[in-house]
N, C-alpha and C positions, 0 to 999 in steps of 0.2 A: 504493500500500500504506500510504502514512500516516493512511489515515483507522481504519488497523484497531486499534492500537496509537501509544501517544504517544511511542516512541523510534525509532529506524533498526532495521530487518528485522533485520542483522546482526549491532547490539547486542544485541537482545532476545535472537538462540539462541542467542550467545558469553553472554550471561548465564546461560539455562538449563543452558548447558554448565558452565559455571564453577559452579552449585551443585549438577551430577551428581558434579561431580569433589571438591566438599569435600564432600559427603555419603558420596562411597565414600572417599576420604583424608581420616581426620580428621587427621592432623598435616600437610595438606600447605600450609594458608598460603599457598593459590595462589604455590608455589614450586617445581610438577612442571612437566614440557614443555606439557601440555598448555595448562596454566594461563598461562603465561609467554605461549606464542601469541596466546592469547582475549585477553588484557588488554590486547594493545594499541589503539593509540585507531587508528579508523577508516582515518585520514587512513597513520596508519604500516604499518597491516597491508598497505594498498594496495600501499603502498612493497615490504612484506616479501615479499610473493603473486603479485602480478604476475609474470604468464609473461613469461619474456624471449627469447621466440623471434626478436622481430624482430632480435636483436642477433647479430654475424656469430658464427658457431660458436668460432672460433677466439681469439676475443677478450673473450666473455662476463664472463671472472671479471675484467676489467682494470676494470670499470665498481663492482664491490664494496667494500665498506669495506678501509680498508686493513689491519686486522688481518687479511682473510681470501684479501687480492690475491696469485695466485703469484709467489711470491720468482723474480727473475730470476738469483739466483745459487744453484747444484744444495748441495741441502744433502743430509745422507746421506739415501738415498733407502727411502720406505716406500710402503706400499701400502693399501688400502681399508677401508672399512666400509661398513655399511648399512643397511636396514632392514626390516624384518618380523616381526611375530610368534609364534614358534614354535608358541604355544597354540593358532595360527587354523589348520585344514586346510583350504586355498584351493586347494591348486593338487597333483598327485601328482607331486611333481618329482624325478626321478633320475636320477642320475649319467649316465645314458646320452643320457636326454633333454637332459641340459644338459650340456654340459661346462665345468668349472669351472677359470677361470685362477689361479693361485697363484703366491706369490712372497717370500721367506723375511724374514728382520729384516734381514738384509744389504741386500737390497734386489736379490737376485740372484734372476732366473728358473731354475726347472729348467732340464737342460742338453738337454733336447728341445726344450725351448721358445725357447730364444735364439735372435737372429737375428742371419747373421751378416754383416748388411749395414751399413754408414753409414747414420743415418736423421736426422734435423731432429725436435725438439720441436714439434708442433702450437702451443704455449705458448709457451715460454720460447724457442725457436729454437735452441738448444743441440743442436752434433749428441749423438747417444748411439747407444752400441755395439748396447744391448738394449733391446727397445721392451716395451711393457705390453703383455701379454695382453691383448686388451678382452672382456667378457661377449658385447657386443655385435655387429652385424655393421660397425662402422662400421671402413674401412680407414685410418685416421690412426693418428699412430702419438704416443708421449706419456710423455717420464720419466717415472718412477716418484714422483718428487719433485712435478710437477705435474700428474697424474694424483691422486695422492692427496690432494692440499691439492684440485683440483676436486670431486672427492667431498664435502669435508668441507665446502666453499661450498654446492652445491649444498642439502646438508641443513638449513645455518644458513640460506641464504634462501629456498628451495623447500617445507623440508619434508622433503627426503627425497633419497636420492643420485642423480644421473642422471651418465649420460655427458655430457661434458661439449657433445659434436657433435650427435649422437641424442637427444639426451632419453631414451636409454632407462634404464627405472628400472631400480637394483642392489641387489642385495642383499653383503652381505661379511660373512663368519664370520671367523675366529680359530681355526688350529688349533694347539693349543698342543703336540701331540707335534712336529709338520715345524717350528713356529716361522716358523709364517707365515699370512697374511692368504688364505682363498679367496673366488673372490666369482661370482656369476652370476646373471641377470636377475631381477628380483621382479615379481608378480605383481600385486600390489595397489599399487593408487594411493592414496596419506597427504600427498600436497602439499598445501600450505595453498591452489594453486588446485583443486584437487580441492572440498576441503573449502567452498569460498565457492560453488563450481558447484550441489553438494549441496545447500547452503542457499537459494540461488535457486532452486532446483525444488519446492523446499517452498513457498516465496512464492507459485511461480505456482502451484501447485496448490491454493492455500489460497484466491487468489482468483480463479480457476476454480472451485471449490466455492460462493462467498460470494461471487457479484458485486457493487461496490458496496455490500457489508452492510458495517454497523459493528460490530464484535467484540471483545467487553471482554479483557482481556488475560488473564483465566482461561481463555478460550476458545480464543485461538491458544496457550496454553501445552498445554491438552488435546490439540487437532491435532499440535502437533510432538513433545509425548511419546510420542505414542501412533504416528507415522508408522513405517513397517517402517524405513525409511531412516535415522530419526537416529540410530541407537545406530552407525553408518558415524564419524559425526561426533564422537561419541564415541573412538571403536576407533582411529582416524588418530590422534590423540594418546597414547593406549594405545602403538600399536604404536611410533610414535617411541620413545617413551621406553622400550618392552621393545629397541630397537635398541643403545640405549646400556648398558641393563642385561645385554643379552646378551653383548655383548664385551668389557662389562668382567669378566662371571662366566668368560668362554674365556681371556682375557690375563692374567688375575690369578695364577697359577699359575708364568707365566713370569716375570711381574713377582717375582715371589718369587723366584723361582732366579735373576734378575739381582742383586737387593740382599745376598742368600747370596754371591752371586759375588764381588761388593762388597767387604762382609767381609772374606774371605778375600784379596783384591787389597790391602788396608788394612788389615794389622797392626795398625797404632796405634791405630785406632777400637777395637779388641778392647780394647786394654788400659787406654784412658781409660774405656770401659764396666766395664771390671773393677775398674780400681783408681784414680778419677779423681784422687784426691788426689796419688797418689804420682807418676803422668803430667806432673798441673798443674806440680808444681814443677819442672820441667824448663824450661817455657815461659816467656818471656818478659814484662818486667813491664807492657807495652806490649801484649803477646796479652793479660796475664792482664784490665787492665780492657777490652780490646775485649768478651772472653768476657762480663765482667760488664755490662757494656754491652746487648747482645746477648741478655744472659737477663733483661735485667729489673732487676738489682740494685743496691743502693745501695751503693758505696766508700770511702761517707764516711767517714772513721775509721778505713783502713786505711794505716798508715804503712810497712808493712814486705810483702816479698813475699809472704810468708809468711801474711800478713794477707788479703792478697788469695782466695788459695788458699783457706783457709779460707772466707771469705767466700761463694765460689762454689759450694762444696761443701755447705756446708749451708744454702744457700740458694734452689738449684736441684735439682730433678727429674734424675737419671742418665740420663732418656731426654732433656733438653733439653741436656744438657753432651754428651751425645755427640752429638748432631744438630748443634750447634754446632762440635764438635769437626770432622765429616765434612765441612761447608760451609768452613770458614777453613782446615785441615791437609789435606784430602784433595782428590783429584779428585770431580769431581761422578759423583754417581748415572747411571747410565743409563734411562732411561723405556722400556717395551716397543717402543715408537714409533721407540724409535730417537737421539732428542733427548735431551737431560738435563735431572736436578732441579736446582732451585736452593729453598735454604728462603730464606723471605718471611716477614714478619711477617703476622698478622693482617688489621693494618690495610690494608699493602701488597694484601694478597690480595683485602680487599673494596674498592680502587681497581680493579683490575685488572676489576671486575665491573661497574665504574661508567665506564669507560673515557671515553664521553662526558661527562663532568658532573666529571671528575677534575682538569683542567686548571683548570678556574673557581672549583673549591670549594679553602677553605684547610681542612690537616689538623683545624682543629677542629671545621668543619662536618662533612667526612668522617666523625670519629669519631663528630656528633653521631646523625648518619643513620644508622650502624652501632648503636650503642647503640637506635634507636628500633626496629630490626628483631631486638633482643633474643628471642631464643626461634623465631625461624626458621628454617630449615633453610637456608642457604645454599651451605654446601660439605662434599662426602660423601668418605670415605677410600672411594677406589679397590678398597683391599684389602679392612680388616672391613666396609667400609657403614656406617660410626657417623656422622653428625653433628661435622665438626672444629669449635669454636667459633674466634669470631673478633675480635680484640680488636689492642692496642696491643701486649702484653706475649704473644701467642700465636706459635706458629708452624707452619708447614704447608712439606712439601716438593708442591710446584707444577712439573709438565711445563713447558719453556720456549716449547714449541710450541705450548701450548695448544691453541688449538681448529682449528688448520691441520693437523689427520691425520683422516683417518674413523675412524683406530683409538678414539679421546676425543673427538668431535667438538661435545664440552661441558666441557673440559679434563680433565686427570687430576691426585687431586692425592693424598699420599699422608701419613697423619697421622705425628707422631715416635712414637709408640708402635710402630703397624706398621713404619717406618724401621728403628727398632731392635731390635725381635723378630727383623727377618729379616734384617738386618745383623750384630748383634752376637751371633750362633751359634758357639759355638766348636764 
């Protein structure tokens, strides 16, 4: 095929693909899922896509990066996510046809559904009381805790959720009246090896058509535009990222009545929102420049507590003085997942994105690399959808679980405006 075009087959339609997706997202700065997949260079995609069948069922996710490896020690335990696209009518699938396993925030199965035997973690080896529903017919049995971090591996290097034994693909909604995670088979295959499969059937069809012809690159660009097939290769990207958009539109609601919750658990947070001034001077002159610290501000020049206080106060945003307040005076947030927030700066947040490359780089290149991705989208509030900026002097409250639940399984992060709308409710 290199005689047709002057790059690799599978750069060229990760190309094509890559300017379907900035022609229909103008703001998206190759920074959607789709995008994120296509760009990587050859050699890594390989890495990401590769079926790992050969690898024993049971042991699969132990070979994955260690941010996405199951925790050998049970943390509170959650449940699935997954993916499809509601827009797409693929399949007439109902309740009858499929029966759907579910399982609350607790991490508790209905009480029909519990078993009431000793079983061994497929994973983790941990006996456990109640084993996971599976969508599937696979009889292994699977904390809830490592059942759902497989899911959420799955997606980061597949593409898409499977069991973690069967390969069979899931789907998982979010039903936010029961406060819990349902999930049952999907229909459609959006794995990145799907997706390379599709691409090689274009190849050879192309030169099955054109034996031996040489083919200006206008030419195979018309063929694979034009093929019934690739807008597939489009859709697979689509429908990921409609998986993460979907669960976050079903979890969002509860995420709200958790931080309500919050509030209301956290007196204090009320009242530093209401009257920070009068709060601050309560605290200590050690809290008071950590606070300052922390927002941003400069103390130079304040000799007296009282100085301080002032200082903070008008010199800080009431939604950053309380976000602040809720990380150093309070217990942490709860995340729908089950895990907790912790606010990050900025800066920290885009380390956290750069995981690889974090350890090498000192803070100043870090910020310099953040400053040159100025006006990107990088990290979205959970809740309104707005774009959080990312900076030295910003902050974000950040799920600590990140991207080990299916529920978020591209993290959740939650901006301090939203924090404090839905916290600081009287």
């Amino acid at each position: 095929m290199g005689n047709l075009i002057c790059m690799p087959w599978n750069q060229f339609v990760r190309t094509l693909m890559l300017d379907r997706c900035t022609a229909r997202e103008k703001n998206c700065q190759h920074q959607c899922d789709t995008c994120r997949v296509l760009a990587l260079s050859e050699e890594d995609r390989k890495i990401v896509s590769d079926d790992i069948e050969e690898r024993s069922p049971a042991w699969n996710t132990a070979d994955m990066d260690t941010e996405c490896t199951i925790s050998m020690e049970r943390t509170s335990e959650r449940i699935v996510d997954a993916s499809h696209n509601d827009s797409l009518e693929v399949s007439d699938r109902s309740e009858e046809d499929e029966p759907m396993a579910s399982v609350d925030l607790e991490g508790r199965l209905p009480a029909s559904s519990r078993i009431d035997m000793d079983m061994e973690c497929t994973i983790c080896m941990e006996p456990i009381s109640e084993g996971t529903i599976l969508p599937c017919q696979c009889k292994l049995h699977y904390c809830l805790s490592c059942w759902d971090k497989a899911l959420a591996n799955s997606f980061s290097q597949r593409g898409q959720p499977t069991c973690p034994s069967c390969r069979t693909l899931v789907r998982a909604d979010f039903d936010a009246e029961k406060n819990r995670l349902v999930f049952s088979t999907e229909a459609i295959d959006m794995t990145f090896a799907a997706q390379r499969e599709l691409a090689e059937k274009l190849r050879q069809e192309l030169e099955s058509q054109k034996p031996g012809a040489s083919l200006s690159a206008e030419e195979v660009h018309k063929f694979v535009l034009e093929h019934d097939e690739f807008h597939m290769l489009i859709k697979a990207g689509e429908m990921r990222q409609g998986t993460i958009e979907r669960l976050r539109h079903q979890a969002s609601p509860v995420q709200v009545k958790l931080l309500q919750h919050y509030g209301k658990t956290n007196p204090s947070l009320l009242e530093v929102h209401g009257n920070a001034r009068e709060v601050l001077k309560n605290s200590s002159i050690s809290e008071l420049k950590t606070f300052l610290q922390e927002a941003g501000v400069d103390r130079s020049g304040c000799l007296e507590k009282s100085d301080l206080v002032n200082q903070l106060v008008e010199n800080s945003h009431s939604s950053r003085i309380s976000s602040l307040w809720a990380s150093q005076q309070c217990s942490p947030p709860k995340c729908v997942c089950g895990c907790s927030f912790s606010l990050v700066s900025g800066l920290d947040r885009f380390k956290m994105m750069i995981k690889d490359d974090r350890d090498s780089l000192s803070d100043e290149a870090i910020e310099l690399a953040l400053q040159q991705r100025a006006g990107q989208v990088l990290v979205v509030c959970d809740i309104c959808e707005s774009s959080v900026p990312l900076g030295r002097n910003s902050r974000v409250w950040t799920c600590e679980n990140r991207t080990s639940s299916i529920l978020h399984a591209t993290s959740y992060d939650i901006c301090e405006t939203c924090f404090v709308q839905s916290a600081c409710v009287r």
